[in-house]
C-alpha atoms as one frame of an Amber mdcrd trajectory, in Angstrom:
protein
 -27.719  24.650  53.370 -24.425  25.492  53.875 -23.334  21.805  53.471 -25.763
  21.515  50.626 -23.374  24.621  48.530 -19.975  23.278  49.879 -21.239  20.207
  47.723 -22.340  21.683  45.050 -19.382  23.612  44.636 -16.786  20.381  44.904
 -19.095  18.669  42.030 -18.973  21.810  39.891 -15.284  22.257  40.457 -14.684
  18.437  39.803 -16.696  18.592  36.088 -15.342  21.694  35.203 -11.648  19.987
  35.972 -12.917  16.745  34.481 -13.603  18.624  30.954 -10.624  20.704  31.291
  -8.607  17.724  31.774 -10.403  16.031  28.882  -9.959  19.265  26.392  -6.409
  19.328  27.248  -5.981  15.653  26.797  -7.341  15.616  23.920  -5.023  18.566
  22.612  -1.867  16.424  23.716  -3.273  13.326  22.011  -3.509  15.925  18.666
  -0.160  17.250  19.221   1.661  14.077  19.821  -0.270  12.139  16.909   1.225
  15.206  14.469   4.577  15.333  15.830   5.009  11.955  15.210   4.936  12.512
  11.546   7.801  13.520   9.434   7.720  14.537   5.630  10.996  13.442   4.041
  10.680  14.136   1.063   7.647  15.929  -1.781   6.925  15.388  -5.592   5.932
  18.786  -7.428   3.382  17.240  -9.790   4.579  13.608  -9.742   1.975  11.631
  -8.426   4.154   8.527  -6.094   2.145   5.467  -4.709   4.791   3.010  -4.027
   7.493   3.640  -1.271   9.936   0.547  -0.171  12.566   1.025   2.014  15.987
  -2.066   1.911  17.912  -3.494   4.834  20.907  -0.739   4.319  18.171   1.871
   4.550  17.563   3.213   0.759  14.734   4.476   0.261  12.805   3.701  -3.430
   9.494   5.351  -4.735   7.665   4.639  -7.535   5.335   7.134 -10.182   2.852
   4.916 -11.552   2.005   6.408 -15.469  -1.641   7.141 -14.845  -1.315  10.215
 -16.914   1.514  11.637 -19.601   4.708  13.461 -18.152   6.146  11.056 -15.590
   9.486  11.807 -15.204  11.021   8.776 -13.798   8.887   5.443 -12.814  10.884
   4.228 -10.378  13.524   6.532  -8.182  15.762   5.920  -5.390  15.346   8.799
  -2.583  18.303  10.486  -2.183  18.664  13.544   0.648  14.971  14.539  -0.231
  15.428  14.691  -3.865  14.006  11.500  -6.407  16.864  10.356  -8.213  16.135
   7.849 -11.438  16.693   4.482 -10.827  18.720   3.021 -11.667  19.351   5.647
 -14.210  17.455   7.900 -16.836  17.247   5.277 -19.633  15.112   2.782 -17.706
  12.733   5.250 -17.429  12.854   7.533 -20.713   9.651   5.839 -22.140   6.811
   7.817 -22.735   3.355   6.819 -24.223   3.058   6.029 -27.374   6.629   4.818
 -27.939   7.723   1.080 -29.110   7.947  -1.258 -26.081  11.271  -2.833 -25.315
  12.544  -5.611 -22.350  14.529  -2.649 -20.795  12.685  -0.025 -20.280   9.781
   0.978 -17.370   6.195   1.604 -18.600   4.094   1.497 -15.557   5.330   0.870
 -12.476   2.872   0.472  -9.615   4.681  -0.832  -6.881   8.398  -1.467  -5.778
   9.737  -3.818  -3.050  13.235  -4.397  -1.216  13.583  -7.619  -0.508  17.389
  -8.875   1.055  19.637  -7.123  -1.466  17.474  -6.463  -4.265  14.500  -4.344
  -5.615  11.911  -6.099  -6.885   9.825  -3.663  -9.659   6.256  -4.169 -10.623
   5.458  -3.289 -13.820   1.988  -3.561 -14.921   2.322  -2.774 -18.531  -0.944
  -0.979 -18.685  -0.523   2.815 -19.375  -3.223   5.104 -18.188  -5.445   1.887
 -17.433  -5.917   1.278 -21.385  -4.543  -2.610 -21.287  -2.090  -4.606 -20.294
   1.229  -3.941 -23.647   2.218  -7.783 -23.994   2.461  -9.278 -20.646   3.045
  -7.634 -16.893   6.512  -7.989 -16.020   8.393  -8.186 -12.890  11.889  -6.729
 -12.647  14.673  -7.628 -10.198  17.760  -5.851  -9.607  21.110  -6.230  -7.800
  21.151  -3.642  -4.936  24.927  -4.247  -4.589  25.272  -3.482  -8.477  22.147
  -2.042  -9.238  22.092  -4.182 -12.330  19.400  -6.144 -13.411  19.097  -9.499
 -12.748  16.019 -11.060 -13.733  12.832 -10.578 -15.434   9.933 -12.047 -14.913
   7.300 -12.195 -17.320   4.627 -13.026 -16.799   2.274 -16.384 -18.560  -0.867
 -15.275 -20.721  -3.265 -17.625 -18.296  -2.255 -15.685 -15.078  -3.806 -12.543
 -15.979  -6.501 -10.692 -18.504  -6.488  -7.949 -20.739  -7.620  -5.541 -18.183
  -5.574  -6.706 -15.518  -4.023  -4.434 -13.535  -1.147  -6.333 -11.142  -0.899
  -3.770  -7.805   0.913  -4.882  -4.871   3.326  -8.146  -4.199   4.946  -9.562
  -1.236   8.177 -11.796  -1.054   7.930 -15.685   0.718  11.365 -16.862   0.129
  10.239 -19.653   2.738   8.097 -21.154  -0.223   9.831 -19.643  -2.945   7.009
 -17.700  -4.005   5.934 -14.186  -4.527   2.166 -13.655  -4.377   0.393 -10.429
  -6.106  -2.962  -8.844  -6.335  -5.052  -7.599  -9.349  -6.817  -4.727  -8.439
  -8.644  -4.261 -12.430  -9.366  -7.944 -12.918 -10.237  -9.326  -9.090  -7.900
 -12.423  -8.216  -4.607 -13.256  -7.170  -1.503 -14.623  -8.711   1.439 -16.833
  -7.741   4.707 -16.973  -9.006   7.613 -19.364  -8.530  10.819 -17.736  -7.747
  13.113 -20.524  -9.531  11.225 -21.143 -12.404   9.141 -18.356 -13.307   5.972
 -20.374 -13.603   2.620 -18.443 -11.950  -0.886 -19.474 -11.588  -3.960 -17.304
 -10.879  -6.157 -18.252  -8.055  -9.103 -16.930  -6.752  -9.964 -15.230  -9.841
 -13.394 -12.866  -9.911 -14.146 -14.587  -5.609 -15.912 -12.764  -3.561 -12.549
 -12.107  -1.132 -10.957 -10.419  -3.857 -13.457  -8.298  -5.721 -14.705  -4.782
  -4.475 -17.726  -4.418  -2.045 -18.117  -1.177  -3.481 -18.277   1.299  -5.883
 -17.364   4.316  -3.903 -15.385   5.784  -1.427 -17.021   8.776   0.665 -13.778
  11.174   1.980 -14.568  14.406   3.668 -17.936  14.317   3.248 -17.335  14.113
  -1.080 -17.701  10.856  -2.988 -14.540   9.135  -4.890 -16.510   6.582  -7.260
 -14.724   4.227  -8.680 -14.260   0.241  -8.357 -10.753  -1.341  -7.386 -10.538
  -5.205  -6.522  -8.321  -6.715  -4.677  -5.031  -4.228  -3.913  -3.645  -3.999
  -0.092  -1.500  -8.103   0.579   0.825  -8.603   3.145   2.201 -12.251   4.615
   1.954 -12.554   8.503   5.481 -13.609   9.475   3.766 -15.406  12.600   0.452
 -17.372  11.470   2.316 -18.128   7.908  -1.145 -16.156   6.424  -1.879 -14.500
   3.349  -3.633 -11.297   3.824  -5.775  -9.436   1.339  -8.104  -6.482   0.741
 -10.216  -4.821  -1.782  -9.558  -1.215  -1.823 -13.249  -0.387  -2.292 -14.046
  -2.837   0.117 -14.449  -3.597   4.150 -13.241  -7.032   4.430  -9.866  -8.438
   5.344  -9.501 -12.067   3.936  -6.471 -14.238   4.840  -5.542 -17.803   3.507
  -3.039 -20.208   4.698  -0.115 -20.165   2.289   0.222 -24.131   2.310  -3.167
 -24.540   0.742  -2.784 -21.911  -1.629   0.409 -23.421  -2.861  -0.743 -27.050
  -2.686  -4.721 -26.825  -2.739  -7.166 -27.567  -5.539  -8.891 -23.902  -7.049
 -12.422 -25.237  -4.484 -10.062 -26.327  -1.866  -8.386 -22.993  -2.207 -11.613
 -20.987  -2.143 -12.980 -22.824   0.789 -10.037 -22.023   2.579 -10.375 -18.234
   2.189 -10.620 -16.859   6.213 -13.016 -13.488   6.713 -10.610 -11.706   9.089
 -12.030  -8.815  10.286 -14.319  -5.877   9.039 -12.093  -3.057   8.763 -11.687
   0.844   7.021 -11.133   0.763   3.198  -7.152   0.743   2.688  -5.011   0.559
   0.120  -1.517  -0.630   0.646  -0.836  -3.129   3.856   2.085  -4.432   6.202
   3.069  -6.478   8.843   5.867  -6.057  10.928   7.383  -8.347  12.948   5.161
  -8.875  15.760   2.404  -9.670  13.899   0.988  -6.248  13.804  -0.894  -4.907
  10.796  -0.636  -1.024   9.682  -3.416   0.055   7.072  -4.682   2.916   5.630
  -8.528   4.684   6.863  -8.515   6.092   3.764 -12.082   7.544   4.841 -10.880
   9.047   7.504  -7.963  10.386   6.696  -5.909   7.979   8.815  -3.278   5.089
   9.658  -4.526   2.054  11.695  -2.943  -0.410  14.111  -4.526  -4.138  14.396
  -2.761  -5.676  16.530  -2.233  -9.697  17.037  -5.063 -10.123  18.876  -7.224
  -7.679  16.402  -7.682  -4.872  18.701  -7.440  -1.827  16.385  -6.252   1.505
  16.883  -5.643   4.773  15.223  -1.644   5.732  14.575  -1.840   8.730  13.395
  -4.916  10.715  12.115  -5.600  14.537  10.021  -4.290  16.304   7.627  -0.837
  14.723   7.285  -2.286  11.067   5.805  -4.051  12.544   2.573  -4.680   8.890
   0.753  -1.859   6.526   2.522  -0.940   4.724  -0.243   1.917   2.032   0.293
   4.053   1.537   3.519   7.227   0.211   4.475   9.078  -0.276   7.692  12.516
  -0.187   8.611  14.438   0.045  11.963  11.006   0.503  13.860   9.821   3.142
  11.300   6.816   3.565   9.257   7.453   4.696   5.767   4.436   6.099   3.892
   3.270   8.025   0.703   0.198  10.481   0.504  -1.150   9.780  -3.147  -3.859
  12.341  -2.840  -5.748   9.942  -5.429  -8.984  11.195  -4.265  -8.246  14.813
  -4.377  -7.448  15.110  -8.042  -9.788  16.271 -10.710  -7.422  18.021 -13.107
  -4.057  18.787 -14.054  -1.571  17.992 -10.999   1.402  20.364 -12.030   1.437
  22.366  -9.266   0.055  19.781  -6.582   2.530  18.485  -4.099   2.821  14.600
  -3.019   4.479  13.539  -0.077   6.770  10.595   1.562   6.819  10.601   5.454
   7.516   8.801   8.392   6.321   7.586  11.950   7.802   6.102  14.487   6.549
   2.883  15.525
């Protein structure tokens, strides 16, 4: 009997130290998932998506015109504060005014690439139609003087295009770009400016759904393909709808060289992943995406074992990432939180270490 208590005793002590153990694991795991994350900077009522971050480490954000009062479309992060890039004139346009080559009318994403900044400007104000043509702007980062534009060709997109996200392969001389309002992709020559729309209204590139559900309240609407990134080891083109839970990749020969069937037949299913928006490789190989569901950052690694970064109250709609010097850059975009005016609501740009 005595024997029979002694043991009974150990086996209570050991479960009660088992969930003790667990509880306070669990508390370290919360506390070093929220340490990890820094906020270096916040928007009083300016709504950022796009965050890109260049080799010398300047940071660039971007305030895509899905409402009036944007007060710059493109800034360059300067000790916290957004200063206009690259200056006030670029970005003095407001809706309803005449259209010029030099001015930003709606930005949606930015991207350093080597020494310049690469702006993405869809041309489609408050989601009313594409002005003319989407256009592409490149600048100097040594000058910060334009240096390019591209515009781009009637055939490569539609009326109610909106052109989201690009990525950079300088390897093919070719920058590749999504269409989250009209589902497809596009390619564009470097050199010559030429670009070509593939994929256009597939399967991989339109939206599974036509909802999002985020803490426990439904987001409905219906974006196509948004999130791309280029694997710097498998020479793949990734892609993802943002209301969707499929992660497509394509080999970038065959979407350079291929025929529009041998193109679609060449279109990998990846994996079955969280909605995201923006995506990113680094240079292992590893892609970083947004749970937008669940209020979190993801890890798939090269073998496509997944895992939770960082998770609560600090990713509110992950919108775009960047990394530089083994850091993750990323905006909260809050897009699912706003039903009204967003004057007083506060948008954020942090960090994580990788």
């Amino acid at each position: 009997m005595k024997k029979a208590a002694l043991l009974l005793f150990s086996i209570l002590s050991l479960t009660s130290c088992k969930k003790e153990n667990t509880k306070s694991q669990n508390a370290e795991d919360k506390t070093e998932m929220t340490q990890t994350v820094q906020e270096i900077a916040k928007f009083k009522g300016q709504q950022v998506t796009g965050v890109s971050v260049s080799q010398q480490g300047r940071i660039f954000v971007n305030f895509p015109r899905w409402r009036p009062a944007v007060i710059a479309s493109v800034a360059e992060v300067v000790d916290g504060k957004p200063i206009a890039y690259p200056n006030t004139k670029w970005n003095n346009w407001e809706i309803g005014q005449e259209v010029n080559y030099s001015v930003f009318v709606a930005v949606q994403s930015v991207v350093a690439f080597e020494n310049d900044l690469y702006v993405l400007d869809t041309r489609s104000p408050l989601f009313k139609g594409v002005i003319g043509a989407p256009k592409l702007f490149v600048f100097d980062l040594k000058t910060n003087i334009l240096k390019r534009t591209y515009t781009f060709p009637k055939e490569s997109f539609h009326k109610d295009s909106y052109i989201n996200d690009l990525r950079m392969d300088k390897e093919n001389g070719s920058i590749y770009l999504t269409d989250s309002g009209h589902a497809g992709l596009i390619i564009l020559k470097m050199k010559t400016g030429k670009a070509k729309r593939v994929l256009d209204n597939h399967f991989s590139t339109k939206a599974e759904a036509d909802h999002l559900t985020i803490n426990g309240k439904e987001w409905k609407n219906t974006i196509h393909s948004d999130g791309i990134a280029l694997n710097p080891i498998n020479k793949k083109l990734y892609f993802h709808a943002l209301t969707g839970y499929t992660l497509y990749a394509i080999d970038v020969q065959t979407l350079l060289k291929g025929t529009e069937i041998e193109i679609e037949k060449a279109v990998e299913k990846v994996a079955k992943t969280a909605a995201p928006d923006g995506i990113i490789f680094d240079a292992n190989g590893n892609l970083y995406y947004a749970d937008l569901e669940q209020n979190a950052i993801m890890k798939m690694d090269a073998a496509g074992a997944v895992t939770t970064l960082v998770k609560g109250e600090k990713v509110r709609w992950a919108d775009t990432f960047s990394i530089h010097d083994n850091v993750l850059y990323y905006t909260n975009s809050r897009i699912n939180e706003i039903t009204g005016p967003i004057d007083d609501m506060i948008f954020g740009l942090n960090t994580i270490k990788l």
